[in-house]
PyMOL Python script that loads the backbone (N, CA, C, O; Angstrom):
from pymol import cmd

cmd.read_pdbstr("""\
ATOM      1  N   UNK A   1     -15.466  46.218 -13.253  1.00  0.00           N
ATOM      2  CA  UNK A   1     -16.636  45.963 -14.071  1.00  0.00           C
ATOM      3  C   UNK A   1     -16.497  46.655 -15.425  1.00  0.00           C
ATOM      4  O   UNK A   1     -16.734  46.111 -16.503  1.00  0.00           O
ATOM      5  N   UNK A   2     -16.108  47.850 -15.263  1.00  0.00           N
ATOM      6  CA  UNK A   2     -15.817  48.664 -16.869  1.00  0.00           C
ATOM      7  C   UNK A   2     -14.532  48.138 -17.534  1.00  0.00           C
ATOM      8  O   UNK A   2     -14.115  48.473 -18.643  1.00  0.00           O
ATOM      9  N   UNK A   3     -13.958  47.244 -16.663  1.00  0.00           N
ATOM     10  CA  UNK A   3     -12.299  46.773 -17.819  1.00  0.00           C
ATOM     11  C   UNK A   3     -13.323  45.425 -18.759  1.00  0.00           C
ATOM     12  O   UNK A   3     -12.980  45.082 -19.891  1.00  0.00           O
ATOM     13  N   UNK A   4     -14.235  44.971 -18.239  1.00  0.00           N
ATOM     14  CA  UNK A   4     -14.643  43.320 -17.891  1.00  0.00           C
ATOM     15  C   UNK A   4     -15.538  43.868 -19.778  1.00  0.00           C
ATOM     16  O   UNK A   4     -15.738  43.180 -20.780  1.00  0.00           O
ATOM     17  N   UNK A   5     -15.702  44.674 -19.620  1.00  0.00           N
ATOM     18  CA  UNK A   5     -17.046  45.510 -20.826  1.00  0.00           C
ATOM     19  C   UNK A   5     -15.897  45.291 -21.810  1.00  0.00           C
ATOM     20  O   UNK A   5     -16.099  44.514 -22.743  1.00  0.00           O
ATOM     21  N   UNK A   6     -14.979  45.760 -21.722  1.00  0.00           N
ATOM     22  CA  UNK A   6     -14.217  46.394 -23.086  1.00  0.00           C
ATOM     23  C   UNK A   6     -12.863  46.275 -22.346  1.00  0.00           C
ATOM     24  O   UNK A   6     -12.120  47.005 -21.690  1.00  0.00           O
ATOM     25  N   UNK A   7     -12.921  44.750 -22.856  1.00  0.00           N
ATOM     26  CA  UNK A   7     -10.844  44.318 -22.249  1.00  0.00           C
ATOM     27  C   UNK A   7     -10.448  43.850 -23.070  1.00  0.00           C
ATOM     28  O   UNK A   7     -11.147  43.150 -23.803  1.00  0.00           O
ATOM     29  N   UNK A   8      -9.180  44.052 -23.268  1.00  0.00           N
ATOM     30  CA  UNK A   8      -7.755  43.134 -24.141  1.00  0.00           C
ATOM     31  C   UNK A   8      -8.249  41.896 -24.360  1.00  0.00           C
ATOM     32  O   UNK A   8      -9.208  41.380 -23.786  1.00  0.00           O
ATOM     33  N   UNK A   9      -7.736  41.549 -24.996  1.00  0.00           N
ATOM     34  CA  UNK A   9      -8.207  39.736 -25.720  1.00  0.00           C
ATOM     35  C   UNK A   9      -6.865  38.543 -24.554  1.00  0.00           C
ATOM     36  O   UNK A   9      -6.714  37.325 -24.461  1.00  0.00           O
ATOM     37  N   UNK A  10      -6.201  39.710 -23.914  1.00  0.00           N
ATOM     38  CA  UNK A  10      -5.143  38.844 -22.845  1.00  0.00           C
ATOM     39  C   UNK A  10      -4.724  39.675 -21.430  1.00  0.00           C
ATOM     40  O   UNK A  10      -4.130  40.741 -21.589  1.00  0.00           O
ATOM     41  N   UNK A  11      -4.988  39.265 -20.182  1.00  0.00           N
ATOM     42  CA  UNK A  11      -5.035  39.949 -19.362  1.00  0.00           C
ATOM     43  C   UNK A  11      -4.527  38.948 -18.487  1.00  0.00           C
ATOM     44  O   UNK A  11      -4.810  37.750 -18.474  1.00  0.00           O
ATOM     45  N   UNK A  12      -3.334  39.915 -17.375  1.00  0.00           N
ATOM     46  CA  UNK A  12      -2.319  39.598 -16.429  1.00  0.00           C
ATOM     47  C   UNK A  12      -2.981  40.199 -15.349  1.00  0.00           C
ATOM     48  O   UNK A  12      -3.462  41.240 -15.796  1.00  0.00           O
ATOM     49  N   UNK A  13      -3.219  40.101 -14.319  1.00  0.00           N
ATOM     50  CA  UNK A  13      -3.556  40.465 -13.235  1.00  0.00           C
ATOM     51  C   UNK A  13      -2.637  39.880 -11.604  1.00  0.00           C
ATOM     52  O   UNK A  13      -2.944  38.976 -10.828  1.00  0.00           O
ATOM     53  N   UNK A  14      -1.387  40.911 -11.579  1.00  0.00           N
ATOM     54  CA  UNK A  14      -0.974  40.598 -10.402  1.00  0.00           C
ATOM     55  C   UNK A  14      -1.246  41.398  -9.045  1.00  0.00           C
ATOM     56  O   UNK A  14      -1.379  42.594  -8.785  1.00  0.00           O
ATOM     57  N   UNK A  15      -1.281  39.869  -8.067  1.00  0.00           N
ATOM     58  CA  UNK A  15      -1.904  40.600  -6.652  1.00  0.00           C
ATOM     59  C   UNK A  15      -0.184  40.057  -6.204  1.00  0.00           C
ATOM     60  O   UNK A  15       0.599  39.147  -6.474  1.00  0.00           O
ATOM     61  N   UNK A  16      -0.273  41.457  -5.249  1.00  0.00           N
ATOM     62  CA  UNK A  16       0.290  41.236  -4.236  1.00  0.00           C
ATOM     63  C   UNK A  16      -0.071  41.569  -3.035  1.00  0.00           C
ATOM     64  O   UNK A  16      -0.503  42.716  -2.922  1.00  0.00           O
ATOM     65  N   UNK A  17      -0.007  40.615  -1.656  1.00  0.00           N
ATOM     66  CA  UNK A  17      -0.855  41.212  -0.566  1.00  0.00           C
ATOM     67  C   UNK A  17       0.663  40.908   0.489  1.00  0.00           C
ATOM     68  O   UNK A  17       1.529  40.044   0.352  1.00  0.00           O
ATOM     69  N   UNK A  18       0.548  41.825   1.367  1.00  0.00           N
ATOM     70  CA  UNK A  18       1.108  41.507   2.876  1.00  0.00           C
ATOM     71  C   UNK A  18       0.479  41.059   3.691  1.00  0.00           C
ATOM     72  O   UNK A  18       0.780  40.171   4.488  1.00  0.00           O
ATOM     73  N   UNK A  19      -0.969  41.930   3.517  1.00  0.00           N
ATOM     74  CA  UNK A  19      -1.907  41.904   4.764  1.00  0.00           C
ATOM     75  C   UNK A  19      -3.486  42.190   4.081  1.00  0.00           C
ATOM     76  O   UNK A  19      -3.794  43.253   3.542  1.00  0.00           O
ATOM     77  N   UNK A  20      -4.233  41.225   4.202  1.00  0.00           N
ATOM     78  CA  UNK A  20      -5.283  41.507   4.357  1.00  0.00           C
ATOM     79  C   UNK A  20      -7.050  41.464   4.966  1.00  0.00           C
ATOM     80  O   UNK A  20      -7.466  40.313   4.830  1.00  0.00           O
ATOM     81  N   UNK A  21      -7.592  41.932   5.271  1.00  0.00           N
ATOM     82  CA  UNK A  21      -8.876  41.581   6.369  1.00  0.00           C
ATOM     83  C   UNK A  21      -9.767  40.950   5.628  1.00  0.00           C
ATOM     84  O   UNK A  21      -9.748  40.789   4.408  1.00  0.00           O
ATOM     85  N   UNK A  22     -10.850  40.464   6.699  1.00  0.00           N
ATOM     86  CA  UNK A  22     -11.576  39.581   6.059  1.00  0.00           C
ATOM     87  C   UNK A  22     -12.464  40.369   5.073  1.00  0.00           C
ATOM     88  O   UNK A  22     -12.659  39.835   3.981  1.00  0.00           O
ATOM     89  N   UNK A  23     -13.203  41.943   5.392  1.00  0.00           N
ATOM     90  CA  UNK A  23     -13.667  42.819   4.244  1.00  0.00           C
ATOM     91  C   UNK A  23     -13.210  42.678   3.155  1.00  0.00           C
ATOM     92  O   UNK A  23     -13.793  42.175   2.195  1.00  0.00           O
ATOM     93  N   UNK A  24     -11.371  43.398   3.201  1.00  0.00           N
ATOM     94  CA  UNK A  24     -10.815  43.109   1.982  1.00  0.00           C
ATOM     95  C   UNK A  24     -11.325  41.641   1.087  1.00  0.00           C
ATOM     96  O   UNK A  24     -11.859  41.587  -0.021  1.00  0.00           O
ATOM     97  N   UNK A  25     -10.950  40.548   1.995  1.00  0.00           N
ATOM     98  CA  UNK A  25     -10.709  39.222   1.265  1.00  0.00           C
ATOM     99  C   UNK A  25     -12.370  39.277   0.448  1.00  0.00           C
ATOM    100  O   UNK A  25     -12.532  38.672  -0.611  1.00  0.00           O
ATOM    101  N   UNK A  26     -13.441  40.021   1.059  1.00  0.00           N
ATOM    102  CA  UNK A  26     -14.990  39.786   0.732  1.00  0.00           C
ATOM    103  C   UNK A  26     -14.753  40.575  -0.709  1.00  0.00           C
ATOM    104  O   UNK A  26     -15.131  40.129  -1.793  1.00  0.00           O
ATOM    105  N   UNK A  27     -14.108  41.735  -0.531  1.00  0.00           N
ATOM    106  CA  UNK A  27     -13.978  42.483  -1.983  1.00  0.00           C
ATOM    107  C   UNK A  27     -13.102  41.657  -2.742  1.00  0.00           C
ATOM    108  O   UNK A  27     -13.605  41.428  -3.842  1.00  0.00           O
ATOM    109  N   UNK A  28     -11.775  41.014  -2.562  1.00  0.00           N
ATOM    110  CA  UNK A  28     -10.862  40.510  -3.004  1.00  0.00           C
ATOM    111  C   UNK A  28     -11.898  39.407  -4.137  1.00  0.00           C
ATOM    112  O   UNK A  28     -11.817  39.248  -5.355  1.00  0.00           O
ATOM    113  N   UNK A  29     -12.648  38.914  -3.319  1.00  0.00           N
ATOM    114  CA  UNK A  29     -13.072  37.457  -4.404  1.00  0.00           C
ATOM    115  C   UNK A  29     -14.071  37.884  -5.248  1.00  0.00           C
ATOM    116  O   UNK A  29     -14.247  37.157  -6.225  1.00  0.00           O
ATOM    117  N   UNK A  30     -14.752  38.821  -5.157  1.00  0.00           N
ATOM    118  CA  UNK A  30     -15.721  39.756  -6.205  1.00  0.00           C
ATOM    119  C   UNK A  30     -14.941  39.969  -6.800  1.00  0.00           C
ATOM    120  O   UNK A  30     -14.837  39.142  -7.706  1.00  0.00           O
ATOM    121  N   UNK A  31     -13.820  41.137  -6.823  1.00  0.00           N
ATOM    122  CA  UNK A  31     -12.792  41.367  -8.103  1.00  0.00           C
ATOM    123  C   UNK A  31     -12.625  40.151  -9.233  1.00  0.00           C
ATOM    124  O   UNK A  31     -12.841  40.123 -10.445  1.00  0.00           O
ATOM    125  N   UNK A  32     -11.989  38.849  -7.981  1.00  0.00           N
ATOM    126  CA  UNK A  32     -11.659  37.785  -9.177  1.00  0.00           C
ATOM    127  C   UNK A  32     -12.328  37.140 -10.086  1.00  0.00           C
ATOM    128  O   UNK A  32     -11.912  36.755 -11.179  1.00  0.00           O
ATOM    129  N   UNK A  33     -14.213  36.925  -9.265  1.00  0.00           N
ATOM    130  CA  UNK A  33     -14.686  36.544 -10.014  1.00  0.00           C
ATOM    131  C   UNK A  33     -15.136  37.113 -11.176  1.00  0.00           C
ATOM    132  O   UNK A  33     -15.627  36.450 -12.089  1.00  0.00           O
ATOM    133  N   UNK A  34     -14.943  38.790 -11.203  1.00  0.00           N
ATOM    134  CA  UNK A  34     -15.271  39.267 -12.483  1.00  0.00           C
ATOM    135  C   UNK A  34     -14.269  38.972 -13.513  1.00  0.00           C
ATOM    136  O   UNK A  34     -14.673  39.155 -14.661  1.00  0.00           O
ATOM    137  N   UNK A  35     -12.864  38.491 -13.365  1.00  0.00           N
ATOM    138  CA  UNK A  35     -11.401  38.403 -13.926  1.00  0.00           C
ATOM    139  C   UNK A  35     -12.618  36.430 -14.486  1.00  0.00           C
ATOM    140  O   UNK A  35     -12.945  36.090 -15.623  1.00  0.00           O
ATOM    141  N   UNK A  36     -12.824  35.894 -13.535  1.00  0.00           N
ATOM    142  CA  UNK A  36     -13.362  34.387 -14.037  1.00  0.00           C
ATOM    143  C   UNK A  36     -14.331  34.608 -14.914  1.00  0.00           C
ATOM    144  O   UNK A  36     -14.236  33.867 -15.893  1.00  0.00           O
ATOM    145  N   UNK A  37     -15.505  35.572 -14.950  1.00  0.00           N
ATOM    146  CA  UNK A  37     -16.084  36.129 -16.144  1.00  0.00           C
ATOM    147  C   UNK A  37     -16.151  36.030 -17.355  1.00  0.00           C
ATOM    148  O   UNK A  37     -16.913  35.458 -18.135  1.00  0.00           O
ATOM    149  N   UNK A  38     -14.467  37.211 -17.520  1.00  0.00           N
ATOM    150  CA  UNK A  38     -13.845  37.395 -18.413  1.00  0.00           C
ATOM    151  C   UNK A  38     -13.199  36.020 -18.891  1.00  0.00           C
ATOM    152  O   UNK A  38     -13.556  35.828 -20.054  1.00  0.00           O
ATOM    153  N   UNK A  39     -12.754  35.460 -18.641  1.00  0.00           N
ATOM    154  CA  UNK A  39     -12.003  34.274 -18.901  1.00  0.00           C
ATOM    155  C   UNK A  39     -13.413  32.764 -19.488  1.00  0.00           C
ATOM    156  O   UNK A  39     -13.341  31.876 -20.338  1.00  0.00           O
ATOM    157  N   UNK A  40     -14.208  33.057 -18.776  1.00  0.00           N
ATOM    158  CA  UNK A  40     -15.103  31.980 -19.091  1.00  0.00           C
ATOM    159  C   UNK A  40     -16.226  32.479 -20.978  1.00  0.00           C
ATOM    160  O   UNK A  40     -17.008  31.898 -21.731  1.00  0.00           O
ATOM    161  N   UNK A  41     -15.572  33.836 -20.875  1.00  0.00           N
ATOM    162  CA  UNK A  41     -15.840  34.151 -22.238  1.00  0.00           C
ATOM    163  C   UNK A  41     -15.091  34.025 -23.720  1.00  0.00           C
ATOM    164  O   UNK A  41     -15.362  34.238 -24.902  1.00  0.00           O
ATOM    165  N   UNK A  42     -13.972  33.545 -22.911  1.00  0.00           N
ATOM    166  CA  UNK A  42     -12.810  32.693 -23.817  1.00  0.00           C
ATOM    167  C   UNK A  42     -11.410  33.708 -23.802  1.00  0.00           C
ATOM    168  O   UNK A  42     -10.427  33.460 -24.501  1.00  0.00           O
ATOM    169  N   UNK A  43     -11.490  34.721 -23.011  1.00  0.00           N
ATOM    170  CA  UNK A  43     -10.401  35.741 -23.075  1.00  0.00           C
ATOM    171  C   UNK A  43      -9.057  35.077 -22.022  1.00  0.00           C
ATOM    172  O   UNK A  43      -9.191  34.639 -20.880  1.00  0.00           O
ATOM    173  N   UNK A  44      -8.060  35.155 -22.652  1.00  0.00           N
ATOM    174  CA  UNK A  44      -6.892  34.823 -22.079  1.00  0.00           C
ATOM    175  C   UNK A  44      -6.846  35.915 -20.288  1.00  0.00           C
ATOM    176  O   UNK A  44      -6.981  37.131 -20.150  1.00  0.00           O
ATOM    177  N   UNK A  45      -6.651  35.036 -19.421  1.00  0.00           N
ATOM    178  CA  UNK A  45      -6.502  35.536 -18.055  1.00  0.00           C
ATOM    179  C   UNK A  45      -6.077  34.732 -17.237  1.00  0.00           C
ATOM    180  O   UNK A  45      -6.567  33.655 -16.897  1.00  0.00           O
ATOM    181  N   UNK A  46      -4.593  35.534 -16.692  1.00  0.00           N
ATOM    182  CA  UNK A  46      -3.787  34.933 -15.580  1.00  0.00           C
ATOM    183  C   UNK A  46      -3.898  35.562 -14.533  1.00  0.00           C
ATOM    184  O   UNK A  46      -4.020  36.776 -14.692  1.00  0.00           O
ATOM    185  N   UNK A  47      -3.905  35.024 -13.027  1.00  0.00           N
ATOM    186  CA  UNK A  47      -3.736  35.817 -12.150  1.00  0.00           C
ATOM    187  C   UNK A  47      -2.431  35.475 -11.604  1.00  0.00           C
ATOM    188  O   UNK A  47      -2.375  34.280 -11.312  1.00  0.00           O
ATOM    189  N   UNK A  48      -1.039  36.322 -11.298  1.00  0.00           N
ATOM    190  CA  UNK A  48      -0.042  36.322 -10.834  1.00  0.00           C
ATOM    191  C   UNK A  48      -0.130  36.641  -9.114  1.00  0.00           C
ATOM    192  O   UNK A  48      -0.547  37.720  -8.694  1.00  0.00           O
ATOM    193  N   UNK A  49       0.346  35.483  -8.173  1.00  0.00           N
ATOM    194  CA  UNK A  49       0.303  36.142  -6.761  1.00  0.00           C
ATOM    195  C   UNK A  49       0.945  35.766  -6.384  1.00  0.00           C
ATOM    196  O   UNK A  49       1.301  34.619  -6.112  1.00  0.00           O
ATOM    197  N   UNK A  50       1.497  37.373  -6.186  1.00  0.00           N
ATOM    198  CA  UNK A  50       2.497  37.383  -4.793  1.00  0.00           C
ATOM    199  C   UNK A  50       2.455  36.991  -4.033  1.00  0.00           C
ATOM    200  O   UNK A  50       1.360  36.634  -3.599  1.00  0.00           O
ATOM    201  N   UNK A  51       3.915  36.722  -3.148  1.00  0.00           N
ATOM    202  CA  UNK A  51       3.899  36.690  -1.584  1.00  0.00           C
ATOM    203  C   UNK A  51       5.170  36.888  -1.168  1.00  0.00           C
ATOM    204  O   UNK A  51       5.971  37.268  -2.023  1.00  0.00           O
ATOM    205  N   UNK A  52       5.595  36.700   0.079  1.00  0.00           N
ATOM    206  CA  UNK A  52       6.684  36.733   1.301  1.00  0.00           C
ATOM    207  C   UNK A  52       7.138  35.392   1.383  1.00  0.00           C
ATOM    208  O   UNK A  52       6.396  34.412   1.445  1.00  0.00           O
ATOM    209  N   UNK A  53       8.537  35.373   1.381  1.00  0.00           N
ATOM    210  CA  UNK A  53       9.091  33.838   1.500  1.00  0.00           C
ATOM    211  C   UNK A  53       8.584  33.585   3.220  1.00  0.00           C
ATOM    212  O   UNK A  53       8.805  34.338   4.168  1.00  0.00           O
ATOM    213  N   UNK A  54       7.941  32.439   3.220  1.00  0.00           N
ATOM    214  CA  UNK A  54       7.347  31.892   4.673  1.00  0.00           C
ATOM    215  C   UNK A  54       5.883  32.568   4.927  1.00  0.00           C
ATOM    216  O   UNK A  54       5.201  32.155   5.865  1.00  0.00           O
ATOM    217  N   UNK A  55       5.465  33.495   4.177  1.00  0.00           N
ATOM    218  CA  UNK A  55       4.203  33.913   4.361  1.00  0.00           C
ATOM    219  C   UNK A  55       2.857  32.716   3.680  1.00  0.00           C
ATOM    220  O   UNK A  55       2.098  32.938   2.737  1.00  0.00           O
ATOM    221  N   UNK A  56       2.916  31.802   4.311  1.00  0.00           N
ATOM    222  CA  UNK A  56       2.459  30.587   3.827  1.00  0.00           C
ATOM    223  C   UNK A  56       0.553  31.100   4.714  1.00  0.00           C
ATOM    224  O   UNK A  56      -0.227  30.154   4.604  1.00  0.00           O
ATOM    225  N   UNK A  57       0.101  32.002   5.245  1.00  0.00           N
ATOM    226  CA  UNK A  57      -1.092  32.876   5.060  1.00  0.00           C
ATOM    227  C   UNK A  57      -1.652  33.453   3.418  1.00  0.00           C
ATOM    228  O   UNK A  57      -2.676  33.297   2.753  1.00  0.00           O
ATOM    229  N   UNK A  58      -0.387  34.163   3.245  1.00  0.00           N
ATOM    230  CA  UNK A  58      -1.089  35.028   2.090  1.00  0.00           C
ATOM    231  C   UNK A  58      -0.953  33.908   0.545  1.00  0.00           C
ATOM    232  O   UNK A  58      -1.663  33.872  -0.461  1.00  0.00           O
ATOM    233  N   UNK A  59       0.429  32.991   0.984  1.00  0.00           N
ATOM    234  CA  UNK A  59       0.300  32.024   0.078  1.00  0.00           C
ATOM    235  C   UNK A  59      -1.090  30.754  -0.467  1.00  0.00           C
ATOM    236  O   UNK A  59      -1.384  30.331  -1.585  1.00  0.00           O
ATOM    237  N   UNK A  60      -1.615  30.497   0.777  1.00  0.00           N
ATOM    238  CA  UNK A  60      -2.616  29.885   0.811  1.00  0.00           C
ATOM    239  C   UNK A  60      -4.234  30.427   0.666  1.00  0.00           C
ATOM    240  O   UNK A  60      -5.175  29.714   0.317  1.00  0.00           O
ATOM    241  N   UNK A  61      -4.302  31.762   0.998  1.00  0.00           N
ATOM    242  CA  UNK A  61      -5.273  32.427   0.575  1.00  0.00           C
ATOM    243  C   UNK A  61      -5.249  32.456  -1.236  1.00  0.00           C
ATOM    244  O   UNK A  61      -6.298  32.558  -1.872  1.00  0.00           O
ATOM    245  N   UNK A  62      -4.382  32.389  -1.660  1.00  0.00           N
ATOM    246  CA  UNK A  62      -4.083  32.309  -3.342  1.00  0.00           C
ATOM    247  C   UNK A  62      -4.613  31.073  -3.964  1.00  0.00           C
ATOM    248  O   UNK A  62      -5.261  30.893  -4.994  1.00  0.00           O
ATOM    249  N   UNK A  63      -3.986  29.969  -2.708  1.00  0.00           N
ATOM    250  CA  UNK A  63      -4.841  28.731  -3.388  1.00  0.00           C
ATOM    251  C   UNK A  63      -6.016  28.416  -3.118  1.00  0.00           C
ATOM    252  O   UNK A  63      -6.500  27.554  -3.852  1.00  0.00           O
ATOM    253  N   UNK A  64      -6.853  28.946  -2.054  1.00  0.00           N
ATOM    254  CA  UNK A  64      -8.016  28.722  -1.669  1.00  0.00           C
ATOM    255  C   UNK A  64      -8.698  29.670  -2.881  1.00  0.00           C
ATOM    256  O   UNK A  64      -9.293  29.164  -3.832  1.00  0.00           O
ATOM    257  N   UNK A  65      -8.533  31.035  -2.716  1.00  0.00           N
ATOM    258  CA  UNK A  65      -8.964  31.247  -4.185  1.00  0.00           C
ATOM    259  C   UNK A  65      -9.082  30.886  -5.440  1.00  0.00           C
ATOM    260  O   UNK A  65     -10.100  30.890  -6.133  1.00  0.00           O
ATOM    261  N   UNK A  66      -7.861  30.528  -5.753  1.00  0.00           N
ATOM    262  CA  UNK A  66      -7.589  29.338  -7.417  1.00  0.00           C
ATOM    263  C   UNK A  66      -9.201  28.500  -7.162  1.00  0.00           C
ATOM    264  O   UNK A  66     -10.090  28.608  -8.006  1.00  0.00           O
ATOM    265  N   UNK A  67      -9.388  27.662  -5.853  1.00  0.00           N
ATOM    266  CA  UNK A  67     -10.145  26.616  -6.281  1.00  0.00           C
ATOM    267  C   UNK A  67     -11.315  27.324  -6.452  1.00  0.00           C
ATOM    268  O   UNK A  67     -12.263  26.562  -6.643  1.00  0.00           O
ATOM    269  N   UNK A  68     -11.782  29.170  -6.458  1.00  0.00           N
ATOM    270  CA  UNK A  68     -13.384  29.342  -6.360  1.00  0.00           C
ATOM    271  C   UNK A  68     -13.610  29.821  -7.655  1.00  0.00           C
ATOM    272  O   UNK A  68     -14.787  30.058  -7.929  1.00  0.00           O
ATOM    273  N   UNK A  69     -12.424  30.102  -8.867  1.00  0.00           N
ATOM    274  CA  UNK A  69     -12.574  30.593  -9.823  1.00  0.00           C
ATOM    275  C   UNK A  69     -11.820  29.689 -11.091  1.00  0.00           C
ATOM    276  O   UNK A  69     -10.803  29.112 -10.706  1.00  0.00           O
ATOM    277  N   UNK A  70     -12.012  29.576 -11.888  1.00  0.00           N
ATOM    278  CA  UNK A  70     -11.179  28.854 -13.436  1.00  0.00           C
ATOM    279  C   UNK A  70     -10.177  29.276 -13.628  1.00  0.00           C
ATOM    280  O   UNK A  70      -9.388  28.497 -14.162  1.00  0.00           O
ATOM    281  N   UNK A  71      -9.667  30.710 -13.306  1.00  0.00           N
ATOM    282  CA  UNK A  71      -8.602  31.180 -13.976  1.00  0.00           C
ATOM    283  C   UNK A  71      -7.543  30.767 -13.426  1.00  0.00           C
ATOM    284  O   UNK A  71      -7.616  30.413 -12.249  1.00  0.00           O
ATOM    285  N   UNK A  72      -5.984  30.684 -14.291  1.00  0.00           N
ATOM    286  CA  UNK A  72      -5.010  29.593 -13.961  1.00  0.00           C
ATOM    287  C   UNK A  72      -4.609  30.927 -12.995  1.00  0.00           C
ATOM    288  O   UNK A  72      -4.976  32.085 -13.195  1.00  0.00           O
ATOM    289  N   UNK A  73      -3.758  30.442 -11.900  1.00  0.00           N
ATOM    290  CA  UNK A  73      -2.834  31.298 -10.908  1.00  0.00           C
ATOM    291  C   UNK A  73      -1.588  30.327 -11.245  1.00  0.00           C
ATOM    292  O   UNK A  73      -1.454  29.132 -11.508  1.00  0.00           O
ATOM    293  N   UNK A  74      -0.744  31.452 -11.102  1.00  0.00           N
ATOM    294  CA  UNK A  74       0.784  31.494 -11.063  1.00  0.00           C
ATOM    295  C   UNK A  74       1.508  31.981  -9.556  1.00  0.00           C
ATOM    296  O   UNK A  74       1.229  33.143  -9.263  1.00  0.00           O
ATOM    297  N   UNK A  75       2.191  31.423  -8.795  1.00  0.00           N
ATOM    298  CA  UNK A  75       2.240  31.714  -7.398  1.00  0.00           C
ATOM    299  C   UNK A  75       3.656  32.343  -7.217  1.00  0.00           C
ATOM    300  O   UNK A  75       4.449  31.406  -7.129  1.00  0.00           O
ATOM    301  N   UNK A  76       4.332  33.590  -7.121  1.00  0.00           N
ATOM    302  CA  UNK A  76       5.659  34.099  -7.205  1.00  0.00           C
ATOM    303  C   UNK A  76       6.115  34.010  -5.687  1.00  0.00           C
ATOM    304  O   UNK A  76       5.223  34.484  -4.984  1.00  0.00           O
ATOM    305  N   UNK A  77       7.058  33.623  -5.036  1.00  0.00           N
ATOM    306  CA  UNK A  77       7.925  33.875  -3.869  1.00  0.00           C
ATOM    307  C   UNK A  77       8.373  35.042  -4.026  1.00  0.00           C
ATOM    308  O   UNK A  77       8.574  35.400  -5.187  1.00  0.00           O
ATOM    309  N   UNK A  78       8.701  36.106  -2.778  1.00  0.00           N
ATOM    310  CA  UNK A  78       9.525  36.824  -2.695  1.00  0.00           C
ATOM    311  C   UNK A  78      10.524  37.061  -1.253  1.00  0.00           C
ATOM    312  O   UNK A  78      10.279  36.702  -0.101  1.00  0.00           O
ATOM    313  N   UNK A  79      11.443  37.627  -1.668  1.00  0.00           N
ATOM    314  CA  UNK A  79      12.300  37.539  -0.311  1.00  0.00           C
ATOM    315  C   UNK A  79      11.792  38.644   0.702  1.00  0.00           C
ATOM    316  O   UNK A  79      11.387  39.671   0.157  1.00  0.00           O
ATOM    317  N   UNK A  80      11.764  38.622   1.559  1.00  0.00           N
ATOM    318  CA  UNK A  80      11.387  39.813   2.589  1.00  0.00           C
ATOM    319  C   UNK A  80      12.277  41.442   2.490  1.00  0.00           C
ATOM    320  O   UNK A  80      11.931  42.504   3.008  1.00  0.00           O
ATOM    321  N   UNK A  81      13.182  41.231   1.862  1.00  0.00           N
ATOM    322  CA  UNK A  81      13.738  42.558   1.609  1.00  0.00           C
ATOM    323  C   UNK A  81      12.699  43.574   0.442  1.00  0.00           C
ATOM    324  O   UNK A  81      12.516  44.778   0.261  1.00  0.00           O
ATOM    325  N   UNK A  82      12.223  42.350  -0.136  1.00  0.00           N
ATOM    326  CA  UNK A  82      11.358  43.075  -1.501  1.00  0.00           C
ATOM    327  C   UNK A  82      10.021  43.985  -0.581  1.00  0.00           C
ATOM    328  O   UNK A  82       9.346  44.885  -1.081  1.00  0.00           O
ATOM    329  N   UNK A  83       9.916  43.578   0.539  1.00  0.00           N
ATOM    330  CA  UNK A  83       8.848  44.658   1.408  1.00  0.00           C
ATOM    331  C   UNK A  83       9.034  45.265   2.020  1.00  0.00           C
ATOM    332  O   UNK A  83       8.134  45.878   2.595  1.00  0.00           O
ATOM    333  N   UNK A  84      10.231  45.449   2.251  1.00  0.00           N
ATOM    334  CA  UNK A  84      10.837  46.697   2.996  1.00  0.00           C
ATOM    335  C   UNK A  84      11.151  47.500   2.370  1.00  0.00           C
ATOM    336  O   UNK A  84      11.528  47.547   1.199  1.00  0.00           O
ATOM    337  N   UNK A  85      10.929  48.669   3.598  1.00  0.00           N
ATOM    338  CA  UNK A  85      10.708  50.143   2.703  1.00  0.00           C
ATOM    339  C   UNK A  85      12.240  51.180   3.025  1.00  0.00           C
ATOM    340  O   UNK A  85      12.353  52.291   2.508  1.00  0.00           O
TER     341      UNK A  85
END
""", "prot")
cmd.dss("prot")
cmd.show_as("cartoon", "prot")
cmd.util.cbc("prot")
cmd.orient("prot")
């Protein structure tokens, strides 16, 4: 809410998730819609999201989101080594 007051005229916002609950996902779409906010005020905003190659869960939670907000998403693959620790 305080970036949303006094933000950059261009804003990147990448998620990356492995795992997340349905709480999270309840906070998750409040976050974005303040990012749709910002954007519906004419400010440049991308959301970048991650995922796991075959994690077609966290992939699709990205697009179900895209459709509740304006802002464009960009969808990145990653290989499973990139989450290991």
């Amino acid at each position: 809410t305080e970036y949303i007051k006094d933000s950059a005229d261009e804003t990147v916002v990448d998620m990356n998730f492995v795992y997340f609950n349905t709480s999270s996902a309840k906070l998750l779409l409040e976050v974005l819609r303040q990012f749709d906010s910002l954007h519906k005020l004419g400010k440049m905003v991308k959301i970048i999201w991650h995922f796991m190659v075959e994690d077609y869960d966290i992939k699709e939670a990205g697009e179900e989101y895209s459709t509740m907000i304006s802002v464009p998403f960009e969808y990145v693959e990653h290989p499973e080594e990139d989450y290991e620790s």
